[in-house]
N, CA and C atoms as a LAMMPS dump frame, in Angstrom:
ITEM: TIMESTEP
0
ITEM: NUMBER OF ATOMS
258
ITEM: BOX BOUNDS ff ff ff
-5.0000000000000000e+02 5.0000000000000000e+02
-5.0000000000000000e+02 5.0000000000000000e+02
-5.0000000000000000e+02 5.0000000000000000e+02
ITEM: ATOMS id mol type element x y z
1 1 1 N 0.844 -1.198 0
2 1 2 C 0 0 0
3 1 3 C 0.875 1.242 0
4 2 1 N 0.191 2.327 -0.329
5 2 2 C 0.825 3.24 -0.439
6 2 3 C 1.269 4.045 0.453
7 3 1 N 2.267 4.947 0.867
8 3 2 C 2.007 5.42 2.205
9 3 3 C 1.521 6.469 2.535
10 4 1 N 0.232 7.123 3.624
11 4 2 C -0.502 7.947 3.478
12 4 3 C -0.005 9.299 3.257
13 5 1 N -1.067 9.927 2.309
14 5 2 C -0.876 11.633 2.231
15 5 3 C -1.169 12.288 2.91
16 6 1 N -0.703 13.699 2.974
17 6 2 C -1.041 14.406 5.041
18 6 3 C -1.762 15.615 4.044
19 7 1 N -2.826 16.02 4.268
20 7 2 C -3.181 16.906 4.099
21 7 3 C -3.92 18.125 5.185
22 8 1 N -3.481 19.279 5.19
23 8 2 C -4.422 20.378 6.144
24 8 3 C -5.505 20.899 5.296
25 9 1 N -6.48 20.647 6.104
26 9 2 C -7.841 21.42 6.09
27 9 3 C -8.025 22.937 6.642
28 10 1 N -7.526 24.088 6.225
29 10 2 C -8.164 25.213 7.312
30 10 3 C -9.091 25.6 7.043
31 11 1 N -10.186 25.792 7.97
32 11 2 C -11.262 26.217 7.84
33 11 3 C -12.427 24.999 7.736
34 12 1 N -12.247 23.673 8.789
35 12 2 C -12.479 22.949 8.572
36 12 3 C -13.641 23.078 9.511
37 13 1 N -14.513 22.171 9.447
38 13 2 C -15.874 22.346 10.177
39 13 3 C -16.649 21.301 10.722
40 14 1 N -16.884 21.421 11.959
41 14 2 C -17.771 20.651 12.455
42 14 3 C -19.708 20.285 11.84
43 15 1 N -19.934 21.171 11.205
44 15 2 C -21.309 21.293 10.514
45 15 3 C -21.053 20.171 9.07
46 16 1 N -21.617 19.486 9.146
47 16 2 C -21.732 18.278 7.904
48 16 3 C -22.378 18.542 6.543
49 17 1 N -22.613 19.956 6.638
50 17 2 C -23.705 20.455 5.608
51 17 3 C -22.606 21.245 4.85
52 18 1 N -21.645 21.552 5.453
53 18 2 C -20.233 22.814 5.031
54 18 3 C -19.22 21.947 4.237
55 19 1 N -18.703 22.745 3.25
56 19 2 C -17.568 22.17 2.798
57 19 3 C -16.432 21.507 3.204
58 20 1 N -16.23 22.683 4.393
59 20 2 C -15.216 22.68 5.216
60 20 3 C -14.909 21.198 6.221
61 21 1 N -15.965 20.819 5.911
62 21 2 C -16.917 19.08 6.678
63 21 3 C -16.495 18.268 5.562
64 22 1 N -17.545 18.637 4.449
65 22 2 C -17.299 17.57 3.645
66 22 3 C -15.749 17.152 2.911
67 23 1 N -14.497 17.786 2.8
68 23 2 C -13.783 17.448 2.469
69 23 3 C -12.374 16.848 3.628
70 24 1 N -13.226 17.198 4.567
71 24 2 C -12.508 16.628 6.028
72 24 3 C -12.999 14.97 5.573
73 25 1 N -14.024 14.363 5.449
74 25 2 C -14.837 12.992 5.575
75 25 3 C -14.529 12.655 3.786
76 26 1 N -14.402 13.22 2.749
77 26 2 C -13.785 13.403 1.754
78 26 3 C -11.971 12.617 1.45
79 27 1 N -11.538 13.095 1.697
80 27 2 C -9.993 12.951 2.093
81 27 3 C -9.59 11.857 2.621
82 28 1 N -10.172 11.782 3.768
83 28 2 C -10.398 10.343 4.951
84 28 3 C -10.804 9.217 4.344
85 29 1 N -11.824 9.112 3.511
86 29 2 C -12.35 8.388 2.912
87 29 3 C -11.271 7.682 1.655
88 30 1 N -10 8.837 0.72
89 30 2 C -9.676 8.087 0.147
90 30 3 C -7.838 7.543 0.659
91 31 1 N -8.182 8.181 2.003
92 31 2 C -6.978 7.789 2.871
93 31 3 C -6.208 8.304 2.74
94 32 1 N -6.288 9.74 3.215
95 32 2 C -5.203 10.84 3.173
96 32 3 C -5.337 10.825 5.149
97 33 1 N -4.244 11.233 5.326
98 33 2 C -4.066 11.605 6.936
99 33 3 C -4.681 13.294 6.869
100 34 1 N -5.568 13.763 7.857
101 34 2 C -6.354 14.513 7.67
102 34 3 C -6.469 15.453 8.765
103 35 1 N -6.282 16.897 8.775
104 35 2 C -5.321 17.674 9.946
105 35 3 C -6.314 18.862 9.79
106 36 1 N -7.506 18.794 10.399
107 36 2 C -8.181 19.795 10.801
108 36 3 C -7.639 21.163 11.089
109 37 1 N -8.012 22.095 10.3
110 37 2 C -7.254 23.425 11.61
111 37 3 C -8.853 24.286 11.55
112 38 1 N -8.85 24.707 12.808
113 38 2 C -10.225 25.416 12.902
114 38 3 C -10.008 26.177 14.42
115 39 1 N -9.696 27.607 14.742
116 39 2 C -9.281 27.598 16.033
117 39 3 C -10.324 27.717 16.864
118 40 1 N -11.502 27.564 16.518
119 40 2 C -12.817 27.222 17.398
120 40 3 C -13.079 25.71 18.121
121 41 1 N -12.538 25.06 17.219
122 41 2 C -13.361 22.949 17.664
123 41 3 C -12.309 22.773 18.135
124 42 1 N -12.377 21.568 18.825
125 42 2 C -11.346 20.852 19.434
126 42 3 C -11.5 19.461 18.599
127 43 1 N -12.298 18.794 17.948
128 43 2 C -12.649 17.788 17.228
129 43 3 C -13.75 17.489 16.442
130 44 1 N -13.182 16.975 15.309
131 44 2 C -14.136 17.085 13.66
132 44 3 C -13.943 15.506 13.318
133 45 1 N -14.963 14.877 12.994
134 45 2 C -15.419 13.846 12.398
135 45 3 C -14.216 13.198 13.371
136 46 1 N -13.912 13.222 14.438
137 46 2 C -13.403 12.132 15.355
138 46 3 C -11.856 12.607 15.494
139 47 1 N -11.613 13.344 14.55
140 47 2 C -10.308 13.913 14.458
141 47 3 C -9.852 15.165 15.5
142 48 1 N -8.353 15.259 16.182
143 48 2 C -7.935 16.127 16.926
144 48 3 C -8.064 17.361 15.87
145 49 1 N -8.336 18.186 16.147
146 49 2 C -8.485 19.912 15.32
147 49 3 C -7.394 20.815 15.984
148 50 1 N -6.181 21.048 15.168
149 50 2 C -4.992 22.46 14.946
150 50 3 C -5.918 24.004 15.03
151 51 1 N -5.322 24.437 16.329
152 51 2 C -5.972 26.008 16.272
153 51 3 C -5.127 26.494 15.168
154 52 1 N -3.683 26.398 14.599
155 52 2 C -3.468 27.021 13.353
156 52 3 C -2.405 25.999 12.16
157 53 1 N -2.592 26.511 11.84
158 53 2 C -1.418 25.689 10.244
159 53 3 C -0.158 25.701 11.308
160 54 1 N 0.367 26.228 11.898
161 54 2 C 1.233 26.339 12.522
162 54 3 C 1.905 25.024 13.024
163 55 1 N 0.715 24.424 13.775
164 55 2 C 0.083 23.638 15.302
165 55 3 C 0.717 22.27 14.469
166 56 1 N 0.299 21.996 13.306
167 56 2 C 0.008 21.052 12.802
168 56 3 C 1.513 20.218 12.464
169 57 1 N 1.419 18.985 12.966
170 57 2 C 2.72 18.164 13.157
171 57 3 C 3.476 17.763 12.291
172 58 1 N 3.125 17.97 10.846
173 58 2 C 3.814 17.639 9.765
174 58 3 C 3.998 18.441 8.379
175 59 1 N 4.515 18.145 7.619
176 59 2 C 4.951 19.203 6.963
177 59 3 C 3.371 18.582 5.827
178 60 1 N 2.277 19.593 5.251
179 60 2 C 1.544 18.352 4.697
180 60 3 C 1.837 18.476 3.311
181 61 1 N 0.996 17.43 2.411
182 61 2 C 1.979 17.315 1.163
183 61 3 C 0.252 18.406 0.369
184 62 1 N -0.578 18.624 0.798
185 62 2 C -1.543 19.391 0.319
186 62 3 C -2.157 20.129 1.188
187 63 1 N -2.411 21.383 1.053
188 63 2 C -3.065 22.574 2.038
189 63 3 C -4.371 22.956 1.489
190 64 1 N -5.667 22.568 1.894
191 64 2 C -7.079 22.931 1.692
192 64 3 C -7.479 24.39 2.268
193 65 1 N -8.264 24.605 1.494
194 65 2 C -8.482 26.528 2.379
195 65 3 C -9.993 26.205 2.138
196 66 1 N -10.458 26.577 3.479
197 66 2 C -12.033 26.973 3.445
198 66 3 C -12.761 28.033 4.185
199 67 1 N -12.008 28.994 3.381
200 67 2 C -11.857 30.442 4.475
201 67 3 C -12.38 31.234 3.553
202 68 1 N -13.666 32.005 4.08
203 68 2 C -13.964 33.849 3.496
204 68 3 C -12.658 34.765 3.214
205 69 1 N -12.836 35.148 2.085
206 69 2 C -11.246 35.92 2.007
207 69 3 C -10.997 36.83 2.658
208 70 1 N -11.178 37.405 3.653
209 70 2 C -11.133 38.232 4.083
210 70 3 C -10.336 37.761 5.634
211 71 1 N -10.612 36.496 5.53
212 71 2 C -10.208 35.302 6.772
213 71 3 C -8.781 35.078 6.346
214 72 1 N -9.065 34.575 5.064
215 72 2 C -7.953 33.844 4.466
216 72 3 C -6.571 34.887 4.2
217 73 1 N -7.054 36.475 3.711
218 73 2 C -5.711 36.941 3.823
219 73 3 C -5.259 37.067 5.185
220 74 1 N -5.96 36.971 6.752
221 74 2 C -5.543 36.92 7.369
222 74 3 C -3.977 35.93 7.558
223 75 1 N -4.642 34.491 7.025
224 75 2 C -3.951 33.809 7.263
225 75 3 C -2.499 32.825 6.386
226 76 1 N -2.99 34.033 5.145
227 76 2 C -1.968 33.479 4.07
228 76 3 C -0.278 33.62 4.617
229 77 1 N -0.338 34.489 5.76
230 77 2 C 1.235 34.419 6.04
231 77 3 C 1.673 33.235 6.623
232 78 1 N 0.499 32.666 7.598
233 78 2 C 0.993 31.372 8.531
234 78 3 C 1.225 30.064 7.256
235 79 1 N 0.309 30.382 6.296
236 79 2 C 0.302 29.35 5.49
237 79 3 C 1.521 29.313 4.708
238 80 1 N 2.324 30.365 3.825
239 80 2 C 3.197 30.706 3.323
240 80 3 C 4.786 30.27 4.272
241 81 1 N 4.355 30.457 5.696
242 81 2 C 5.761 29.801 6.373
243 81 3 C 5.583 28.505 6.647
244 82 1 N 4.338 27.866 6.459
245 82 2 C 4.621 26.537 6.604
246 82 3 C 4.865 25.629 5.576
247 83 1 N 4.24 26.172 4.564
248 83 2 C 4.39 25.31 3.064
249 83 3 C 3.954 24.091 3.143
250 84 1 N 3.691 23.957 1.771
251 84 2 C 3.595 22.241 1.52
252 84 3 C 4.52 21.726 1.062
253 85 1 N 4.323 20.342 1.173
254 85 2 C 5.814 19.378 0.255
255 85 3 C 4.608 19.273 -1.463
256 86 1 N 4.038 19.376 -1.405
257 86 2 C 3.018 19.457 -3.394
258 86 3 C 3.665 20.67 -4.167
């Protein structure tokens, strides 16, 4: 088997109706390792939740954004120092 892909979710969501949900249960499903960041939840679809890109324990090989832009330029700097390996 292959060995799993790490991907961050920011802007990930506890609501099952949100994107931010569905590609958390998305991902998981085709067996990516799956790294919530949301600095509100503490846990999404069973998963520990990263208050920031920062938090998050690995370098991931794909970065998901599910942020209002106005959110998101907040956070394009944290994202920009952490990078992906993609």
């Amino acid at each position: 088997t292959m060995s799993s892909k790490h991907i961050a979710i920011i802007g990930a969501s506890a609501d099952r109706s949100k994107f931010g949900n569905i590609a958390v249960r998305a991902f998981a499903r085709q067996g990516w390792t799956v790294y919530p960041v949301n600095p509100k939840e503490t846990q999404i679809e069973g998963l520990p939740v990263f208050k920031s890109i920062a938090e998050v324990p690995v370098r991931p090989d794909l970065i998901s954004v599910y942020l209002p832009p106005p959110v998101l330029l907040k956070v394009l700097p944290d994202i920009a120092a952490r990078g992906c390996a993609g």
